[in-house]
C-alpha positions as CSV (number, residue, x, y, z in Angstrom):
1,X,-201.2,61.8,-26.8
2,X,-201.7,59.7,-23.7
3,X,-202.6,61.1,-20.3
4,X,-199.0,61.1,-19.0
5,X,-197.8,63.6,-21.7
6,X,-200.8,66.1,-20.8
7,X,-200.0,65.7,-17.2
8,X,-196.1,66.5,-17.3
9,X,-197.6,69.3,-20.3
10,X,-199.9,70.9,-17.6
11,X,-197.3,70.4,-14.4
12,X,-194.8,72.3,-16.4
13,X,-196.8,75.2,-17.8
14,X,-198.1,75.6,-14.2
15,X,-194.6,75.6,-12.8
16,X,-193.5,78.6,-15.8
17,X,-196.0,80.5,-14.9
18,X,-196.3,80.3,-11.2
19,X,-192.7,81.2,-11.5
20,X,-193.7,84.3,-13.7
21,X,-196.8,85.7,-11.4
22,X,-193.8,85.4,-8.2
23,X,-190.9,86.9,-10.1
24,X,-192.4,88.8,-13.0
25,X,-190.1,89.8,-15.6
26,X,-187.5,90.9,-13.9
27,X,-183.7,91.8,-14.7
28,X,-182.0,89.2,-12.5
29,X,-182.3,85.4,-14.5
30,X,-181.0,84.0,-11.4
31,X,-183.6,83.3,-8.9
32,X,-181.0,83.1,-5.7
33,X,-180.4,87.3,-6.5
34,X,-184.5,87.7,-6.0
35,X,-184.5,86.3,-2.7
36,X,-184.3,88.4,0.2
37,X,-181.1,88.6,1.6
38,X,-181.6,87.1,5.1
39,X,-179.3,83.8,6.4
40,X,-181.5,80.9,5.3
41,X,-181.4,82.3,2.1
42,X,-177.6,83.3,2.3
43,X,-176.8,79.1,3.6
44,X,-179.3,78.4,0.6
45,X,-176.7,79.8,-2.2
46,X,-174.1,78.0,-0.2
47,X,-175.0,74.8,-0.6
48,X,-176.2,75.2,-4.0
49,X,-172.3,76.4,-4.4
50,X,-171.5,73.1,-2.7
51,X,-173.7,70.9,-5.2
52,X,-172.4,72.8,-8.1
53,X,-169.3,71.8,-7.5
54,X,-169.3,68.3,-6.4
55,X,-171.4,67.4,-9.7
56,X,-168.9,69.3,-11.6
57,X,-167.0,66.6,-12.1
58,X,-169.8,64.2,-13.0
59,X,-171.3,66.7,-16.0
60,X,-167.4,67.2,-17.4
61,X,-166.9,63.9,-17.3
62,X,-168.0,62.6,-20.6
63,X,-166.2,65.8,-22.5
64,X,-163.4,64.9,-20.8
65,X,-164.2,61.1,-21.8
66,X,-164.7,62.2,-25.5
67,X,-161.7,64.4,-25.8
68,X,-159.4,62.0,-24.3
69,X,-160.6,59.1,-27.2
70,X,-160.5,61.7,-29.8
71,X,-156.9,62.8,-29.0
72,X,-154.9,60.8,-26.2
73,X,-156.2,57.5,-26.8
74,X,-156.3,57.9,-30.7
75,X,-153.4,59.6,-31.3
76,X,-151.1,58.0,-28.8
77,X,-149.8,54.3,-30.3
78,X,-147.2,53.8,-27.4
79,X,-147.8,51.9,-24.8
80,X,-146.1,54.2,-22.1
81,X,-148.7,54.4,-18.9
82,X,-146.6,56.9,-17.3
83,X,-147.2,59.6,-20.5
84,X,-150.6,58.9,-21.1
85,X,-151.6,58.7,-17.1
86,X,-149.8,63.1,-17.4
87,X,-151.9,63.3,-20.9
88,X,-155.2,62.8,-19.5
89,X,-154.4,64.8,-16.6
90,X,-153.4,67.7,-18.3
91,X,-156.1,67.3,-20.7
92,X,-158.7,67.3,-17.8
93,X,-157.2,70.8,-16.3
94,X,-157.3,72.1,-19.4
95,X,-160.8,71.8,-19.6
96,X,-161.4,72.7,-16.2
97,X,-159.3,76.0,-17.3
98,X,-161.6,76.8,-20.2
99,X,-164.7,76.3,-17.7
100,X,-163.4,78.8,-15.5
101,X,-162.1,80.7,-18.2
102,X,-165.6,81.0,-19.7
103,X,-167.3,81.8,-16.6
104,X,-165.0,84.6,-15.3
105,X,-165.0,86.5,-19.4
106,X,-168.8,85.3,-20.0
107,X,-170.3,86.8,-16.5
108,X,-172.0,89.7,-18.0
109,X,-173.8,87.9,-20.9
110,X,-173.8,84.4,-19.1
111,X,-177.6,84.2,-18.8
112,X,-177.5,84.6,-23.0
113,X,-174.6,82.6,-23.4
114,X,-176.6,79.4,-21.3
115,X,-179.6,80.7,-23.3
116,X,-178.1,79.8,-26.9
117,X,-176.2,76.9,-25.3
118,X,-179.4,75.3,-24.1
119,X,-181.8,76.0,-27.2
120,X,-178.8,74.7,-29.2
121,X,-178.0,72.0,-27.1
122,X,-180.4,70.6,-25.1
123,X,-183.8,71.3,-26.9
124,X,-182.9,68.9,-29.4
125,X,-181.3,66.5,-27.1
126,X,-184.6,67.0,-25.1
127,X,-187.3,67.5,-27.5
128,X,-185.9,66.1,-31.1
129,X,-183.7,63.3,-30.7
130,X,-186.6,61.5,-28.4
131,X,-189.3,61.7,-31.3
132,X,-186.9,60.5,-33.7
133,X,-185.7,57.8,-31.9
134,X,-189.1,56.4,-31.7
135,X,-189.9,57.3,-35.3
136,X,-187.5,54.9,-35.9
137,X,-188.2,52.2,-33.4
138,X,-191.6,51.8,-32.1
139,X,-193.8,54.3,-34.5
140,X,-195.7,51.7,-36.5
141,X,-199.3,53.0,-37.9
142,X,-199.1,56.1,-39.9
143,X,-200.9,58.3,-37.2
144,X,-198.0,57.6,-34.8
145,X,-195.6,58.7,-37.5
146,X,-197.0,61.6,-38.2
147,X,-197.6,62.5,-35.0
148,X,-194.1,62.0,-34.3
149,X,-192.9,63.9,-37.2
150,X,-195.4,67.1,-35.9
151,X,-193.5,67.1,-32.7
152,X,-190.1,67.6,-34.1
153,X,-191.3,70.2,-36.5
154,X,-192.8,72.3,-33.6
155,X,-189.9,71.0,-31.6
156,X,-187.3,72.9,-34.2
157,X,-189.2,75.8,-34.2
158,X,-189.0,75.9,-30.5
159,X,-185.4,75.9,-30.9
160,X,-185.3,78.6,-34.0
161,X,-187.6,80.9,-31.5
162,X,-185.3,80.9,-28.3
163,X,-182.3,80.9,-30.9
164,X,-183.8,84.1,-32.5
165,X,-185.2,85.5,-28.8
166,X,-182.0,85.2,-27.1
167,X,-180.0,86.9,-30.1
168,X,-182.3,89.5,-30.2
169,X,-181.6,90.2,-26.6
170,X,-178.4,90.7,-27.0
């Protein structure tokens, strides 16, 4: 490993538990709720209301991207702008719909809901797909490769442990 890994290693295990020795392990998973409630704080959560939702659209973007090839673009052989223009539209509330939808019937288990979503998800997007891309690419002496192949081994069982650890909450 070279000295930038151990640095970003150590800056975020010191950030984790930092954040555990302030908040300790408690109930609330969102950090705004812990906070005392006086106005800074209360303009805080506002404008982190205000970010949320002007990168909304820039996170949705490529589902709506992929959708609309899988089943406007695809499906569609016409040529008529007008219908396709009302399509993509309608495809895009839709998912802005099912968002919502989510986040109004999911409130009570959101924090386990974001927990599966982001062991399934993002760990490997994060953690696997990384060391297998340079596996493939750049990995040449067999030390590198099996080093590489080590990390996505403890890298799935990262992923099988908050799996199991957020089910088990439930």
């Amino acid at each position: 490993m070279n000295k930038a890994t151990v640095i970003v290693v150590i800056i975020f295990c010191t950030y984790g538990t930092l954040a555990y020795l302030a908040f300790g392990d408690s109930e609330s998973q969102i950090v705004f709720e812990l906070l005392p409630k006086d106005t800074f704080v209360k303009a805080l959560t506002a404008l982190n209301v205000m970010v949320l939702m002007a990168t909304y659209p820039l996170t949705i973007f490529p589902a709506n991207d992929v959708l609309e090839g899988v089943t406007i673009r695809r499906c569609m052989k016409s040529e008529d702008r007008g219908l396709k223009y009302w399509l993509i539209n309608l495809s895009r509330l839709l998912v802005c719909l099912s968002a919502a939808y989510c986040g109004l019937n999911l409130k009570n288990v959101l924090d386990k809901f974001l927990g599966v979503l982001g062991a399934v998800g993002c760990a490997p997007l994060a953690l696997i797909i990384p060391t297998l891309c340079h596996l493939v690419t750049v990995a040449e002496t067999k030390a590198q490769k099996v080093e590489d192949l080590f990390l996505v081994g403890i890298s799935i069982a990262v992923m099988i442990c908050c799996v199991t650890e957020t089910f088990s909450n439930l």
